[in-house]
N, C-alpha and C positions, 0 to 999 in steps of 0.2 A: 504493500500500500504506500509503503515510503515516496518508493518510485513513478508511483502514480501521482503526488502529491507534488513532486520536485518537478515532474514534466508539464502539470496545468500551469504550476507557478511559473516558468520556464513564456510556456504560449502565453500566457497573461500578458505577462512585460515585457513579451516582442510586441503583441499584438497594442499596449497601449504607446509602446515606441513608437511605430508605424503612424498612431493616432497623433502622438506629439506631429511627428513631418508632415500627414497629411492637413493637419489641421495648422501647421506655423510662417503660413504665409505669414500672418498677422503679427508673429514676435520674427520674424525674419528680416521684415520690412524695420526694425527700432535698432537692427546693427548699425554701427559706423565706420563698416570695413571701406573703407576708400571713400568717405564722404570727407567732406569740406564743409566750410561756411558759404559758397561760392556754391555747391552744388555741379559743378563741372564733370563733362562728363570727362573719365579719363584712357588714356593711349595707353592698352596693356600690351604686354607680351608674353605670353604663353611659353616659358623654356621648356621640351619634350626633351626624351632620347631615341623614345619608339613611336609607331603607329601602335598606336591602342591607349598610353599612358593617358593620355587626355581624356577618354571615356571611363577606365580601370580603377584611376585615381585620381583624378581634377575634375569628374562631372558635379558636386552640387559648386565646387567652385565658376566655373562653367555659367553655371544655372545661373547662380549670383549675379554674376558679370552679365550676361546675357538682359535679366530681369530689370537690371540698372539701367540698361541701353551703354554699357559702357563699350568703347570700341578696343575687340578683342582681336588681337593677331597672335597666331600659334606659330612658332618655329620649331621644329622635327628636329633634331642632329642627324639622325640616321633614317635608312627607311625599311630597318629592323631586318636586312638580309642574310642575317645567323642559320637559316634553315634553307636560303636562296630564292626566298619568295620576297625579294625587296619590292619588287613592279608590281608584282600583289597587295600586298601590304601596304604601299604607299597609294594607292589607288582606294583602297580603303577606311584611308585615314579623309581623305574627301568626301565618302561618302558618310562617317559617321559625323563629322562637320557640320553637312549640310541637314542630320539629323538634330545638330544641336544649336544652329541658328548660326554658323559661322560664316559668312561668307569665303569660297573657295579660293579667292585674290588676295584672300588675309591669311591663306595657310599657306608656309615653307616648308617642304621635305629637302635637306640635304645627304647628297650621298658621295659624301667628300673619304679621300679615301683613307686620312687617316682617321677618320670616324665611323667604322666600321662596329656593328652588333656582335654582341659575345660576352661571354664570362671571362675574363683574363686580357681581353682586348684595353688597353689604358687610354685615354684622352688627353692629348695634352691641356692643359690648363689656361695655357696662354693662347690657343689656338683658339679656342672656346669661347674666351674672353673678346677675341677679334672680330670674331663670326656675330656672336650676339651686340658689342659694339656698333657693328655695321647695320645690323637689323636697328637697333634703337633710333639712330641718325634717319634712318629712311621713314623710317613711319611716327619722326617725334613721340619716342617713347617715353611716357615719366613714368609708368609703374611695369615691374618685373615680378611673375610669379614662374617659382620652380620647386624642386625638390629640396629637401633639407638636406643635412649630411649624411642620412643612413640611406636614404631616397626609399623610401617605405618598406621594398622589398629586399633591400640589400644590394641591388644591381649595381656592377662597378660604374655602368655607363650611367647611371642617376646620381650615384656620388660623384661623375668626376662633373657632370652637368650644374649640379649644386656649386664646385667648387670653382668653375669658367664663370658662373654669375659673381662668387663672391670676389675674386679677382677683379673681375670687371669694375665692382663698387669700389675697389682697395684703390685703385687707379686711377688718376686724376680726370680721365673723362666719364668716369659713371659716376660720378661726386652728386650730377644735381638728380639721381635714379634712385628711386622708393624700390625697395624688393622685399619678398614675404617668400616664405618658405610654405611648403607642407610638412609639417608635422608627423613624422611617425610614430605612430602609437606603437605601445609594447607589444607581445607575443600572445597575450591576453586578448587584451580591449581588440588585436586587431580583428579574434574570428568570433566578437560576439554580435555579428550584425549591428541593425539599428540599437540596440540596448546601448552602446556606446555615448549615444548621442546625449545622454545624462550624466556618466561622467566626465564628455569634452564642455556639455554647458558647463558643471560645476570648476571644472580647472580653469574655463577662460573667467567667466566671474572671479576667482581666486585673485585674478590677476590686478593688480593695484592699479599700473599704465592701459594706456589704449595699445600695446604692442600684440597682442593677441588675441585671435577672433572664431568663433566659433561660427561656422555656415551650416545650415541644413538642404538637403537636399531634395529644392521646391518641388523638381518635376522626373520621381524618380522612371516613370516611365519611358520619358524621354532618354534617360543615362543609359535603362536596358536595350532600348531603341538601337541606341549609337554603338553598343558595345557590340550587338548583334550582327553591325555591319563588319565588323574583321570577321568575317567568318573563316576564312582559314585558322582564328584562333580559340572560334568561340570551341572549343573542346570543352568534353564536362567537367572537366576539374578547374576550368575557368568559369563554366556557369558557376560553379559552387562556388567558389572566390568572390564572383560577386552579388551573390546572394547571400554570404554570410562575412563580408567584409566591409568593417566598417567606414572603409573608405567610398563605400558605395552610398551613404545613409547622411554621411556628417565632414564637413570638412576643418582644420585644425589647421590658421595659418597664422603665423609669427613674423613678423618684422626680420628684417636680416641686418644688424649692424655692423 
């Protein structure tokens, strides 16, 4: 009976999660993730490493950005050709895009050759730094979002992607560039689905400064939308990834100083 007790409790607090998302337009719209006094809309840029990372683990950010009317551009590093399916894969990255309200003139795939996909593959850092340089100057960039240092999943191409942006700011011309990380959460919080979304409110609240911000994920149907379109990746240990990770439910972004 135990077990039977532990698993309604279990449905319960998924199912009143879900209620918090689907019902938090209304505490979504009282963040002040990228607001001003001005109200302006602002010039992002979207740092990736793969085709898929933007749907996987930046859709309620995404959402956000989108919901604001802020103007988003996605820059790709690679176009995920670790398995040879780059043409696939980057073909794909447009169609989940236009699932998520991107326009396709605002997404970059690069498949430059020392940025190549892989485990053990290294990025150089200055290179990194160059490439997204050039992207900010072209589309007047003043806000940058990417990976944190662990890059959610541990990928080296997401750590070293984290580490071309913080270069970039260290550097005397990303001086006047706002950046925000994603957050990875522990080994824990990250496979307890939306249930998460009550301990990432309670840590940003914690936080004393406006540096860190708690997003939910307004229109999660949309995320499954877009995720759906890598189909070469949607495999079922990826449906289940993002059916039971909470980077599908909540997003978790910090300031990068």
């Amino acid at each position: 009976m135990a077990w039977i007790a532990l698993t309604l409790s279990v449905l319960v607090l998924w199912f009143a999660s879900l209620c918090k998302i689907f019902l938090g337009s209304s505490a979504a719209s009282k963040t002040t993730f990228l607001d001003d006094k001005s109200s302006r809309r602002r010039n992002v840029l979207l740092v990736i490493a793969h085709p898929d990372d933007e749907s996987m683990f930046f859709a309620p950010v995404i959402n956000f950005l989108i919901s604001r009317t802020h103007n988003l551009h996605v820059l790709c590093m690679s176009t995920g050709n670790a398995d040879g399916m780059g043409s696939i894969r980057k073909e794909e990255l447009y169609l989940a895009s236009a699932i998520l309200k991107i326009p396709s003139n605002q997404v970059k795939i690069l498949d430059h050759p020392d940025l190549q996909d892989g485990f053990g593959k290294v990025w150089n850092w200055n290179s990194l730094a160059s490439i997204i340089d050039e992207e900010t100057r072209i589309h007047n960039i003043d806000v940058i979002i990417t990976f944190d240092d662990h890059g959610i999943s541990g990928h080296c191409n997401h750590k070293d992607v984290h580490q071309g942006v913080r270069k970039l700011l260290h550097d005397a011309t990303g001086g006047h560039i706002e950046a925000w990380e994603l957050v990875s959460p522990n080994i824990v919080r990250k496979y307890i689905g939306p249930v998460d979304i009550w301990l990432s409110t309670l840590f940003t609240r914690g936080q004393r400064n406006k540096q860190t911000h708690c997003l939910l994920n307004l229109d999660l149907h949309k995320s499954y939308a877009a995720m759906a379109q890598h189909s070469s990746q949607w495999v079922w240990f990826r449906k289940l990834f993002v059916a039971f990770s909470s980077c599908t439910y909540a997003s978790t972004v910090r300031k990068i100083e």
